[in-house]
C-alpha positions as CSV (number, residue, x, y, z in Angstrom):
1,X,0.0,0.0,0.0
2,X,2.4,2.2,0.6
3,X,4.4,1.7,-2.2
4,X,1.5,2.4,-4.5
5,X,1.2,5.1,-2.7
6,X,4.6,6.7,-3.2
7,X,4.1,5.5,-7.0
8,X,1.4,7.4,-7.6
9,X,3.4,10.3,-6.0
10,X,6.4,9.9,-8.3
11,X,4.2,10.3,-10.8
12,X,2.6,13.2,-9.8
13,X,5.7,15.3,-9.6
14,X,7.1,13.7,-12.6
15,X,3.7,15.5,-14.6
16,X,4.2,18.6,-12.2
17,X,7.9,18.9,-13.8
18,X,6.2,18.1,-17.6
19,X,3.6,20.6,-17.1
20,X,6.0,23.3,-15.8
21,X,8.5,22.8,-18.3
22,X,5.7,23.7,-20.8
23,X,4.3,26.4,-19.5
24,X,8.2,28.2,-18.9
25,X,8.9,27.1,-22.6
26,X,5.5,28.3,-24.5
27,X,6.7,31.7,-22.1
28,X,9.6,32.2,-23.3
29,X,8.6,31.6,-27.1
30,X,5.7,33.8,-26.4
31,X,7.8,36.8,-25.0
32,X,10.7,36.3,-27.8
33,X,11.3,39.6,-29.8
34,X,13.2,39.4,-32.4
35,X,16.1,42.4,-32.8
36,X,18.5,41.2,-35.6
37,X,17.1,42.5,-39.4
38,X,16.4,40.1,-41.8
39,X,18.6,41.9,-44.5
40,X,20.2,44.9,-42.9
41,X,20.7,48.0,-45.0
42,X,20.9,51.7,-45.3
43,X,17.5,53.1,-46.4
44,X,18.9,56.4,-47.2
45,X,21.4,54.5,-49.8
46,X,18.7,52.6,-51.1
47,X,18.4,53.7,-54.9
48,X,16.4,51.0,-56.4
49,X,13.9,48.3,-55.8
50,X,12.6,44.6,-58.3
51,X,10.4,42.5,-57.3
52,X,9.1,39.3,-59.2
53,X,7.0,36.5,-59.1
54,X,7.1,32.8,-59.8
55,X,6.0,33.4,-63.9
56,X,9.4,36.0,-64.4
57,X,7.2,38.8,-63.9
58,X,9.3,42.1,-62.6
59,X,8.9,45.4,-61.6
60,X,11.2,48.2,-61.0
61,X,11.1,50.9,-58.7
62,X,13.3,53.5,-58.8
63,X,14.5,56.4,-56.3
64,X,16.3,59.3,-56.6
65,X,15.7,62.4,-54.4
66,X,13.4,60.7,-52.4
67,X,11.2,60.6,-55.0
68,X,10.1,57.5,-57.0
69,X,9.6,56.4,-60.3
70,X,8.9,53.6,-63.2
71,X,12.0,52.7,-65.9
72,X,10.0,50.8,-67.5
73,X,7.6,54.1,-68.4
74,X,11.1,55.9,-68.4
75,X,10.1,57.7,-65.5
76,X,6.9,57.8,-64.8
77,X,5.5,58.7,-61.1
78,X,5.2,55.9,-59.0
79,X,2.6,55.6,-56.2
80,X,4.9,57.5,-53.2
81,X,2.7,56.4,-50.4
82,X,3.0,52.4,-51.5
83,X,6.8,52.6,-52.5
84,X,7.5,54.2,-49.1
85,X,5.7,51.4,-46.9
86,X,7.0,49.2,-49.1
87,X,10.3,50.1,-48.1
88,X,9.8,50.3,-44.5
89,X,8.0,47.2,-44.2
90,X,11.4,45.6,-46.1
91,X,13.4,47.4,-43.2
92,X,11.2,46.1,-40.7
93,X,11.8,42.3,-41.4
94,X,13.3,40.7,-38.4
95,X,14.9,37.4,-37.9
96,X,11.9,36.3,-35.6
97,X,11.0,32.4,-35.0
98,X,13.6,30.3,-36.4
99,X,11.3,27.9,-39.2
100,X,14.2,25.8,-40.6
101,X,18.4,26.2,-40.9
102,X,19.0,23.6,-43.7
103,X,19.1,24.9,-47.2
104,X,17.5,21.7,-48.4
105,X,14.1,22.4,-46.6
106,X,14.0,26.2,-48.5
107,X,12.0,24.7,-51.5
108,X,9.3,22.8,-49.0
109,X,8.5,26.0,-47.7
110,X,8.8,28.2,-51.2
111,X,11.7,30.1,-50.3
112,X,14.3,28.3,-52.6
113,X,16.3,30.4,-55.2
114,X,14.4,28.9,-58.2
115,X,10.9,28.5,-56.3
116,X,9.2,31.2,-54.8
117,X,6.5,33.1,-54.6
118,X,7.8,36.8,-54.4
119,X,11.5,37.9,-54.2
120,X,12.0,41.5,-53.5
121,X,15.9,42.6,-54.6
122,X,17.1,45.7,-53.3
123,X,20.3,47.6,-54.8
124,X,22.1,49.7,-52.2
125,X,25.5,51.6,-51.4
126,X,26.5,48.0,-49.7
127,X,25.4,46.4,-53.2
128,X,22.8,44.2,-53.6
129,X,20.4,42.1,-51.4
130,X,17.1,40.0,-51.9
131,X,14.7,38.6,-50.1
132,X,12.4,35.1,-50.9
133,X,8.9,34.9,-49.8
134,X,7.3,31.5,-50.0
135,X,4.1,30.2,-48.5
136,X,2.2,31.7,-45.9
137,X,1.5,29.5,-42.9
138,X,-1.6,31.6,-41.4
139,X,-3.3,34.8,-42.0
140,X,-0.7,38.1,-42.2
141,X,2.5,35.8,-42.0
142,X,4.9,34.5,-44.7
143,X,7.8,32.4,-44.8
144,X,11.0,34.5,-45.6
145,X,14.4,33.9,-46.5
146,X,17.9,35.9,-47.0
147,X,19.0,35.2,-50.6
148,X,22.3,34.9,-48.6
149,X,21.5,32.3,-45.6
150,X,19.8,29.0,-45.4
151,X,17.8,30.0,-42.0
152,X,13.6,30.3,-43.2
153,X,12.0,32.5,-40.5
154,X,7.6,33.7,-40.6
155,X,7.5,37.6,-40.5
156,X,4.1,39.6,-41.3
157,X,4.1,40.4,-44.9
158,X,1.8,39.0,-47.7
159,X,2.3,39.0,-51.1
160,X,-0.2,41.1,-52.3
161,X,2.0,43.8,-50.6
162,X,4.1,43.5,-52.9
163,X,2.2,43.8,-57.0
164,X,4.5,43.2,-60.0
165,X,1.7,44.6,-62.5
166,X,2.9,47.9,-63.7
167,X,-0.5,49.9,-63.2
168,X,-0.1,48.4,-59.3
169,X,2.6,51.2,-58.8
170,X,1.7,53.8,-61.2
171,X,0.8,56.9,-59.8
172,X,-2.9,57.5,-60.9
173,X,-2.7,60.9,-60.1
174,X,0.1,62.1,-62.0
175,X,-2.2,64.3,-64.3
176,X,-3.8,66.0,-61.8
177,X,-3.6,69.4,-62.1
178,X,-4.7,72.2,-59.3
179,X,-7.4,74.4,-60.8
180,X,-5.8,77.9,-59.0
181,X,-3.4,77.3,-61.8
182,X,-5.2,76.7,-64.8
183,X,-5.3,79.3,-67.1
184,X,-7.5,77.2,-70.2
185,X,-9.0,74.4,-71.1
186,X,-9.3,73.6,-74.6
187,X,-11.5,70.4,-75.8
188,X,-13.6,69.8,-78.8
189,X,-15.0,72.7,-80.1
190,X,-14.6,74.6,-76.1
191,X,-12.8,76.7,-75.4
192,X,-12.8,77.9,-71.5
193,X,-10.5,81.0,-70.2
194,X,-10.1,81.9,-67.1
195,X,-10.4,85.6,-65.7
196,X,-10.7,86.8,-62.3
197,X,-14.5,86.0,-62.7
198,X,-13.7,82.3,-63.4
199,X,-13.9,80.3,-66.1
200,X,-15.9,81.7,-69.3
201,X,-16.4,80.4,-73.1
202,X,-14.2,82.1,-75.5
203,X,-16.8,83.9,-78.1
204,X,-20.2,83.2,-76.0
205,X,-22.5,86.3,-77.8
206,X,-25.0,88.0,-76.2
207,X,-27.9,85.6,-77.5
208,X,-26.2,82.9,-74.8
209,X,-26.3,82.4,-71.3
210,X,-23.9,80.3,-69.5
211,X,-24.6,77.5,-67.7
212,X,-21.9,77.8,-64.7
213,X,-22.3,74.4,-63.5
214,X,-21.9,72.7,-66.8
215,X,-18.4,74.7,-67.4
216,X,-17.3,74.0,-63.3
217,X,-17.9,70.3,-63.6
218,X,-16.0,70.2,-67.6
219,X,-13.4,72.3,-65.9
220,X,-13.3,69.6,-62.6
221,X,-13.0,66.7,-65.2
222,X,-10.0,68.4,-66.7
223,X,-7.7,69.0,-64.0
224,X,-8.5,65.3,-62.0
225,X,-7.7,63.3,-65.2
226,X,-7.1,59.6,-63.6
227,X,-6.5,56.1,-65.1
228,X,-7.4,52.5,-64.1
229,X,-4.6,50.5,-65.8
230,X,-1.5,51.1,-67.7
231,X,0.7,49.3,-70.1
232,X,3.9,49.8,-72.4
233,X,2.5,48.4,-75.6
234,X,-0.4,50.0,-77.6
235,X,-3.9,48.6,-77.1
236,X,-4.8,46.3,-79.7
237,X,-7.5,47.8,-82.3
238,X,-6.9,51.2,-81.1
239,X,-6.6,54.2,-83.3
240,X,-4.9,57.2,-81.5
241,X,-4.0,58.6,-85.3
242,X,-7.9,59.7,-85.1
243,X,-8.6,60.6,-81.7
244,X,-12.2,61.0,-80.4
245,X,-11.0,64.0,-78.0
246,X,-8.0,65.9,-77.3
247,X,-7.6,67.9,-74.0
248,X,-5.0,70.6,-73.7
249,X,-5.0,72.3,-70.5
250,X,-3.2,75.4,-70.0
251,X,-1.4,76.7,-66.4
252,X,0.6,79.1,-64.9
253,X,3.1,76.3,-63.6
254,X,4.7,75.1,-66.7
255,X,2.8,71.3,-66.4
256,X,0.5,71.9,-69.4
257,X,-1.2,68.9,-70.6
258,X,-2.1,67.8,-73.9
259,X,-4.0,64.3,-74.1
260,X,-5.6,62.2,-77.0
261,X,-8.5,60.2,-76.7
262,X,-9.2,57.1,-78.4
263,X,-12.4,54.0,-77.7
264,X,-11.4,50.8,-76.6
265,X,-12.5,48.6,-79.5
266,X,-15.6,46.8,-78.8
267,X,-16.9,43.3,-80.3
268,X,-18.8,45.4,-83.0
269,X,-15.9,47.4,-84.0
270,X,-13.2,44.9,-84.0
271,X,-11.8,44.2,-87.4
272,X,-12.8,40.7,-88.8
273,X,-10.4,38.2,-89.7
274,X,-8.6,38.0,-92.8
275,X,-9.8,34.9,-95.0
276,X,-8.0,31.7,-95.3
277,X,-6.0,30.6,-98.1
278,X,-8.6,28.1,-100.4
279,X,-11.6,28.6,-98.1
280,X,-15.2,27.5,-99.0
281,X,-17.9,30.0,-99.5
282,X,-20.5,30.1,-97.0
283,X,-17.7,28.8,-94.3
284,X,-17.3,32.4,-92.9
285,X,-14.2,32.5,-93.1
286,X,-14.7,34.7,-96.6
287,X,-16.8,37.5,-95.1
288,X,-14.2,40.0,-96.2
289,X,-17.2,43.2,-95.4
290,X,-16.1,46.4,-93.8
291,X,-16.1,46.8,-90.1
292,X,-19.7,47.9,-89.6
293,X,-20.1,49.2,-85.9
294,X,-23.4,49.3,-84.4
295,X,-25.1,53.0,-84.2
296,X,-25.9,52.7,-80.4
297,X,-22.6,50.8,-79.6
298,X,-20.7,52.8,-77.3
299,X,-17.4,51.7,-75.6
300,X,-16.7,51.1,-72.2
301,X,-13.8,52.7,-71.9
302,X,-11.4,54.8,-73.6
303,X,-7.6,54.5,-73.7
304,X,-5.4,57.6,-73.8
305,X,-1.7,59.3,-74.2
306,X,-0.2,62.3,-73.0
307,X,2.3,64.9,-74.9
308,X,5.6,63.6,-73.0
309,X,4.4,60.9,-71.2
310,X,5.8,57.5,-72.0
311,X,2.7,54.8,-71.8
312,X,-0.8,54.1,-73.1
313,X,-3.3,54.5,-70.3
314,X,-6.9,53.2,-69.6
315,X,-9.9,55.2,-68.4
316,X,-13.8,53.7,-68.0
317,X,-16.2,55.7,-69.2
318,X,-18.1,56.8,-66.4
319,X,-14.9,58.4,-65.4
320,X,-14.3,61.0,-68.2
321,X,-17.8,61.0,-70.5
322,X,-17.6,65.1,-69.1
323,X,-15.0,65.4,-71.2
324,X,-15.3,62.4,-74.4
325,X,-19.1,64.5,-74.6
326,X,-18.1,68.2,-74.1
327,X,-19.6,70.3,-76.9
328,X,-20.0,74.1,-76.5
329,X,-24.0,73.2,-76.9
330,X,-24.1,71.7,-73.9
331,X,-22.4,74.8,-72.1
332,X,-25.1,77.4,-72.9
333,X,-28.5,78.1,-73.4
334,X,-29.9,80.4,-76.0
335,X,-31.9,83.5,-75.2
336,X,-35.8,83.4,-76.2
337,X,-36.7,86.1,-79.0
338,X,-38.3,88.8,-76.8
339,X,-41.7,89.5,-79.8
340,X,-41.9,93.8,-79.1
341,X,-45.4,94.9,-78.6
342,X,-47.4,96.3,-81.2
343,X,-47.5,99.9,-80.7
344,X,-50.8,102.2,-81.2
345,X,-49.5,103.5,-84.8
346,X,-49.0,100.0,-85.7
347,X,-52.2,99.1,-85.0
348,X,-54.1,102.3,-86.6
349,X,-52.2,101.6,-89.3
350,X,-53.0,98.3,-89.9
351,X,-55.1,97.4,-92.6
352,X,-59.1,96.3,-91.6
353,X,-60.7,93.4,-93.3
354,X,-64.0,94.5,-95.1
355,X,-65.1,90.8,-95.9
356,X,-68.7,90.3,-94.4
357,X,-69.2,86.8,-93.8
358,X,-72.1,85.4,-96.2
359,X,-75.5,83.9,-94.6
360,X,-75.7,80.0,-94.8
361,X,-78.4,80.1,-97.6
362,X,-76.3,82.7,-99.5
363,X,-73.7,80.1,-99.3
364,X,-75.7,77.2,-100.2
365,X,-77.0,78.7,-103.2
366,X,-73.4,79.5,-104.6
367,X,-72.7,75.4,-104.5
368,X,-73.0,74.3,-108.0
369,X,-74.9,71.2,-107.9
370,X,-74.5,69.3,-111.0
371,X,-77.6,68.1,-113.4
372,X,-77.4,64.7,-112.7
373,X,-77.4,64.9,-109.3
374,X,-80.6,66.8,-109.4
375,X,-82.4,64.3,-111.4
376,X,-81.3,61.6,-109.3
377,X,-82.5,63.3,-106.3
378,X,-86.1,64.5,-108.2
379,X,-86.4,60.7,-108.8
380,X,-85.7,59.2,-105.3
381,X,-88.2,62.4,-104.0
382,X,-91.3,61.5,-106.8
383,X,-92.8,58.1,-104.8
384,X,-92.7,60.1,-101.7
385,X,-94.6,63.0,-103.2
386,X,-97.3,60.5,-105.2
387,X,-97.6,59.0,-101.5
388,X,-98.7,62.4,-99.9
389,X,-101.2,63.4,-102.2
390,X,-102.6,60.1,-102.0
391,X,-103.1,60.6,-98.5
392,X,-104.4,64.3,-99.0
393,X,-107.2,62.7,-100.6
C-alpha cells in the first residue's frame, strides 16, 4: 500500500515537472522579440527596388531624391505612399521564430532560389540584397528567407503587398492638375479662359447664357484626369492617329497637358479576320465586309496618351464622359426672341378686313350642284310625293 502510494506520488511530480517545463517554454517563445534585421541596410542608400514573381514577372522601382519612379515608363510617377511602406515594411523584417536552418528544406516552404513566390531585390550603397517569400503558414505571416542564408523565419508580410503589374505602382494621379493654376481648357469645339470672374467660353454672344455648373464640372473633369490600368504596348485595335477628344489644359506652372483620346475597340468594332488561303464559300471565313459598328454601340472605356508621357493609359467611361461629350451646346442656353409689342400707330395703321361673312343660304345657293345629281334626287323624292297626295285625298 504504501508503495502504490509513493508510486502514484512519483508520478505526480514527474507530470508537475512536464507541465512546468511547458508552460516556462510556451513563455519564453511567447515573450521572444526578435532584434537582428532580416537583411540589414541603409535606407537612405537605397536607390532601387525589383520585385518578381514565380511566372518571371518584374517590376522596378526607382528612387532618386526621395522621390520614386517607373524605368519601364522611363520615368513615370510611382505611387509614393506604397513605394515608401514598401520600403519600410522591407526594413522592418526581423529574424523572428527560427522555421528551418537547412538549405534543403527552403524549397518545402517556397523560399528556394528557383521556387518562390515573391522575391524583393534591393540595390544599395553595400550592393545588392534579396529577399524570398514562399508560403504563408496563417493569416498576415509568410515564410522568408535571406538570398544569402539557409535559415527560413515567418514575419508579417503577404504577397499582395508586394504587386508586380505595372499599373499596381503607377501613380494614378500624375495628371492632376490644381485648378488655381489653370489658365485654359481647350477640348472639342470649347474653349474655356479663365479671368478673375472664373472660367468663361471664348466667343459666348450676347444671345447665350452660360450654364456655370456645366463649365465647373468640364473644368473639374480636366484637371483630375485619372486612369485605371497602364501598359507599355499599344492597345490592340486602337486608333490614336484619329482621336475621339484631345484635352490641352493650359497653367501658370509650366505642367501643361495635352491628351488624346481614343475608344477601346468593342466586339462590333473589332476588325474581322482575314480569310483563309482556299476557303469554302458560305464557311465564314470569306466574309471579307467592312467593319460595320453598331449605331448605339458605345465603348466602355477609352484609352489615352499624354504629350511627354511614355505609356498608353486606360480610363472607363463613367470616369471621363464630361470630357469624351463636351460640346459648346451643352455649355449654354440660347436666349428666347423677346416678340416687341405692337405699338398704337402699328395698330391704326394696320389694314381692316372689309369681308362680311355670307349667310348660310347665301352660301348654299353658290354650291353648284351638278344636273345629274338633281335628277337623281327628283327621282328618289317623286314616290314620296305621289304617296302624300294620295293621303291628301
Amino acid at each position: 500500500m504504501n508503495k502504490t502510494i509513493l508510486l502514484l506520488g512519483g508520478l505526480l511530480l514527474v507530470q508537475g515537472g512536464i507541465a512546468t517545463g511547458l508552460y516556462v517554454n510556451q513563455q519564453g517563445t511567447y515573450k521572444f522579440e526578435a532584434s537582428e534585421p532580416l537583411v540589414a541596410f541603409d535606407q537612405s542608400a537605397m536607390t532601387e527596388v525589383t520585385i518578381s514573381d514565380a511566372d518571371d514577372n518584374t517590376i522596378t522601382l526607382a528612387r532618386k531624391d526621395d522621390t520614386w519612379s517607373l524605368p519601364a515608363l522611363e520615368g513615370f510617377p510611382a505611387n509614393q505612399n506604397k513605394a515608401n511602406r514598401l520600403l519600410s515594411s522591407i526594413a522592418g523584417f526581423k529574424r523572428g521564430v527560427l522555421v528551418s536552418d537547412q538549405r534543403a528544406s527552403a524549397e518545402r516552404f517556397g523560399v528556394g532560389d528557383n521556387g518562390f513566390e515573391r522575391k524583393i531585390s534591393l540595390t544599395t550603397s553595400d550592393g545588392p540584397k534579396s529577399i524570398l517569400f514562399g508560403e504563408s503558414p496563417s493569416f498576415k505571416y509568410i515564410y522568408a528567407r535571406n538570398a544569402d542564408d539557409a535559415s527560413v523565419y515567418t514575419v508579417t508580410f503577404s504577397a499582395i503587398d508586394a504587386p508586380v503589374e505595372l499599373a499596381a505602382w503607377a501613380d494614378n494621379k500624375a495628371f492632376e492638375i490644381s485648378q488655381d493654376t489653370i489658365t485654359q481648357v481647350k477640348i472639342n469645339d470649347v474653349v474655356l479662359r479663365k479671368s478673375d470672374d472664373g472660367f468663361s467660353i471664348v466667343g459666348i454672344s450676347s444671345a447665350e447664357t452660360p450654364k456655370d455648373e456645366a463649365i465647373s464640372a468640364l473644368v473639374k473633369a480636366a484637371s483630375t484626369l485619372s486612369f485605371d490600368t497602364v501598359q507599355v504596348e499599344a492597345p490592340e485595335d486602337v486608333d490614336f492617329a484619329q482621336p475621339i477628344a484631345v484635352l490641352a489644359v493650359d497653367n501658370n506652372a509650366g505642367t501643361n497637358l495635352v491628351v488624346k483620346f481614343a475608344p477601346e475597340a468593342t466586339q462590333e468594332t473589332k476588325p474581322k479576320p482575314t480569310p483563309e488561303p482556299n476557303s469554302e464559300p458560305g464557311d465564314g471565313s470569306d466574309d471579307t465586309s467592312p467593319d460595320e459598328p453598331a449605331s448605339d454601340a458605345m465603348p466602355n472605356a477609352y484609352w489615352f496618351t499624354a504629350e511627354g508621357r511614355t505609356g498608353f493609359f486606360r480610363i472607363g467611361r463613367y470616369r471621363v464622359a464630361d470630357l469624351i461629350d463636351a460640346k459648346r451646346s451643352n455649355l449654354v442656353e440660347i436666349k428666347a426672341k423677346e416678340e416687341p409689342e405692337p405699338s398704337i400707330e402699328d395698330l391704326d395703321a394696320k389694314p381692316q378686313d372689309d369681308t362680311v361673312e355670307a349667310k348660310p343660304e347665301e352660301a348654299a345657293a353658290d354650291i353648284d350642284i351638278p344636273e345629274d345629281a338633281s335628277r337623281d334626287k327628283a327621282s328618289r323624292d317623286e314616290p314620296l310625293l305621289d304617296k302624300a297626295r294620295t293621303n291628301g285625298q
